[in-house]
C-alpha positions as CSV (number, residue, x, y, z in Angstrom):
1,X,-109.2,-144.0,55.5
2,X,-113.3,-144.2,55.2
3,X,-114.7,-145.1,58.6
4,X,-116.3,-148.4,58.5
5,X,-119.9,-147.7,58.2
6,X,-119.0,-145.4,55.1
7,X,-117.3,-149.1,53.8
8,X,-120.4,-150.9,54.5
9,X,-122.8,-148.4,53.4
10,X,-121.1,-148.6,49.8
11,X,-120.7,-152.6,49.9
12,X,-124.6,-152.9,50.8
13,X,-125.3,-150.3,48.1
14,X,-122.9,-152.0,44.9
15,X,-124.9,-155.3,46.1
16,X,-128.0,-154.0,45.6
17,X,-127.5,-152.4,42.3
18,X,-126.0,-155.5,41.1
19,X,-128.5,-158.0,42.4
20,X,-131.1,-155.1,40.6
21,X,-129.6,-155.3,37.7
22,X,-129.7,-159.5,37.4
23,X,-133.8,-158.9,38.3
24,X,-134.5,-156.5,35.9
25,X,-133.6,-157.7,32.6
26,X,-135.2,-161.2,33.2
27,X,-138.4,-159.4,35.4
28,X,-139.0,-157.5,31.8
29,X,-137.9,-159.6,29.3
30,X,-139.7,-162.8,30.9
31,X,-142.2,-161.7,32.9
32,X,-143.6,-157.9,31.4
33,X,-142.5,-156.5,35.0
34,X,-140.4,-153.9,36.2
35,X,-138.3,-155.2,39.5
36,X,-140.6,-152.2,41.4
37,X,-144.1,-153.4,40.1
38,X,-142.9,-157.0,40.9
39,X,-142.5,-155.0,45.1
40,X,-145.7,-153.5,44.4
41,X,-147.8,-157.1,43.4
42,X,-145.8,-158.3,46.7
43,X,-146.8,-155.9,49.2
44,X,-150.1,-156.4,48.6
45,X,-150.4,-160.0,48.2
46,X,-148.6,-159.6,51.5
47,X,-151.2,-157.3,52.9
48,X,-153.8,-158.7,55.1
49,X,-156.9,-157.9,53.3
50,X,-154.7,-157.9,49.7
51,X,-155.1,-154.7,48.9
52,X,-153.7,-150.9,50.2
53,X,-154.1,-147.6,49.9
54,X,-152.1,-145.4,47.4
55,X,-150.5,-143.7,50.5
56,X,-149.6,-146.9,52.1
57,X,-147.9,-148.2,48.9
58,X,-146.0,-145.3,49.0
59,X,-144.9,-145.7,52.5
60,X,-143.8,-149.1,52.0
61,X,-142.0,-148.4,48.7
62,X,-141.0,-145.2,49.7
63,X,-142.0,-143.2,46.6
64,X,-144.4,-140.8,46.0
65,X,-148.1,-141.5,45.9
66,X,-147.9,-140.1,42.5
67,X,-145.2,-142.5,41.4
68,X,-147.4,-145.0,42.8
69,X,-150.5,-143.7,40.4
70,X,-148.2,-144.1,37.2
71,X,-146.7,-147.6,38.6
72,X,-150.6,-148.5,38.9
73,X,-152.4,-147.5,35.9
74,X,-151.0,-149.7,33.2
75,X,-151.0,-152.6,35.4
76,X,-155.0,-151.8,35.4
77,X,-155.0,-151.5,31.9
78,X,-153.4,-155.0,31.6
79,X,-155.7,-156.8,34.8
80,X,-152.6,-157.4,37.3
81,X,-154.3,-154.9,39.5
82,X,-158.0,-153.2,40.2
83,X,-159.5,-150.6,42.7
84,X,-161.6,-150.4,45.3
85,X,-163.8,-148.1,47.2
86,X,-163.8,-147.9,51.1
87,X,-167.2,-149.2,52.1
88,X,-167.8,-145.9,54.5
89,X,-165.7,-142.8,52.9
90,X,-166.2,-143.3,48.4
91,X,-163.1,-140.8,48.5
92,X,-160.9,-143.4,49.3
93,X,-159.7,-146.3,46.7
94,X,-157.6,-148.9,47.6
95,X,-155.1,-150.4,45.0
96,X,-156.0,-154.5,44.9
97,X,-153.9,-156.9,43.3
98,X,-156.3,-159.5,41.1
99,X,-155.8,-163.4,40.1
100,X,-154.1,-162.2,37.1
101,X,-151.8,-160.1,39.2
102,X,-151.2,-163.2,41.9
103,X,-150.2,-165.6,38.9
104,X,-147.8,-163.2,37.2
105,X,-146.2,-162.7,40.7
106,X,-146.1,-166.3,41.4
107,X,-144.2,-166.6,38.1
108,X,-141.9,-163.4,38.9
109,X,-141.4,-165.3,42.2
110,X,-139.5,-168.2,41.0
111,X,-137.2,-165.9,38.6
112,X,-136.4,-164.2,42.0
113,X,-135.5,-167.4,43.6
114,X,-133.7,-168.5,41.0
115,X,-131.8,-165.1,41.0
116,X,-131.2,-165.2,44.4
117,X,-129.9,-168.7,44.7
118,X,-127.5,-167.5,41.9
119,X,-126.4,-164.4,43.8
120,X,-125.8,-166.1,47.1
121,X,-124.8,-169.9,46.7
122,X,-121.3,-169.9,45.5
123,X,-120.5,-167.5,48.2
124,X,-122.2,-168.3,51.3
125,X,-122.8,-171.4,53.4
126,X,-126.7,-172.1,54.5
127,X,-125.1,-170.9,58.3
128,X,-123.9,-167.3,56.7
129,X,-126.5,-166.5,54.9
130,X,-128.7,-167.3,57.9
131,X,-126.7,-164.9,59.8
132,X,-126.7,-162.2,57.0
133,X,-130.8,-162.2,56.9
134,X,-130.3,-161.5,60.5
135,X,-128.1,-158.8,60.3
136,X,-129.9,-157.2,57.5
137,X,-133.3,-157.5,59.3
138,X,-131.4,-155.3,62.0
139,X,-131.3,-152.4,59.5
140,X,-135.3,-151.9,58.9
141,X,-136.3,-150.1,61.6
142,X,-139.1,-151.3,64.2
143,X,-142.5,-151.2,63.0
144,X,-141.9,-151.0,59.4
145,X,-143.7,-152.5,57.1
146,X,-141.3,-154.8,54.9
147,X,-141.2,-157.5,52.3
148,X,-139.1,-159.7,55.0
């Protein structure tokens, strides 16, 4: 018999690829996102100043700074994001999300809601689900940067 965190290890992971796969038809068909450049506009609107480095979207996405470069460029080409230069060292650029890039995510935002409402209400009370965020939240470890 698995031991239990193997169980819940492969629950959390069949619930993610499910509530993935709900988000990423509708992010692209509706909205012209991927489900990880939708994460990408939302860490940096989430970001204090609204915009990070390359290496710090990386972190927080946990993907490679190059993976971040090809996430980035056509979402240049299209306006959802810009650069800029650190005032004091021009060898560093920070990735900056623009108006265009806010109003697409506020869009993508209520497809997630809606997606999420969809995933969760039939099965959980408003007390459960409270309870689940909590126990989730217990999984990011302590000083991480994350979306929640």
């Amino acid at each position: 018999m698995e031991h239990m965190t193997t169980t819940c290890g492969l629950r959390l992971l069949a619930a993610a690829t499910e509530f993935q796969a709900r988000l990423s038809g509708e992010f692209a068909a509706v909205h012209g996102l991927s489900l990880n450049e939708f994460l990408l506009l939302l860490h940096l609107e989430r970001s204090v100043a609204k915009r990070l480095s390359r290496v710090e979207l990386s972190r927080r996405m946990h993907v490679s700074a190059s993976t971040i470069t090809r996430m980035a460029a056509p979402m240049e080409k299209v306006g959802l994001l810009g650069r800029e230069s650190h005032k004091r060292d021009a060898r560093l650029a920070f990735v900056v999300i623009t108006e265009a890039g806010r109003a697409r995510l506020g869009e993508a935002r209520v497809t997630f809601a809606k997606q999420a409402e969809g995933f969760f209400a039939d099965r959980w009370t408003d007390p459960e689900l409270g309870q689940l965020a909590e126990l989730l939240h217990r999984l990011v470890p302590m000083g991480a940067k994350g979306l929640a």
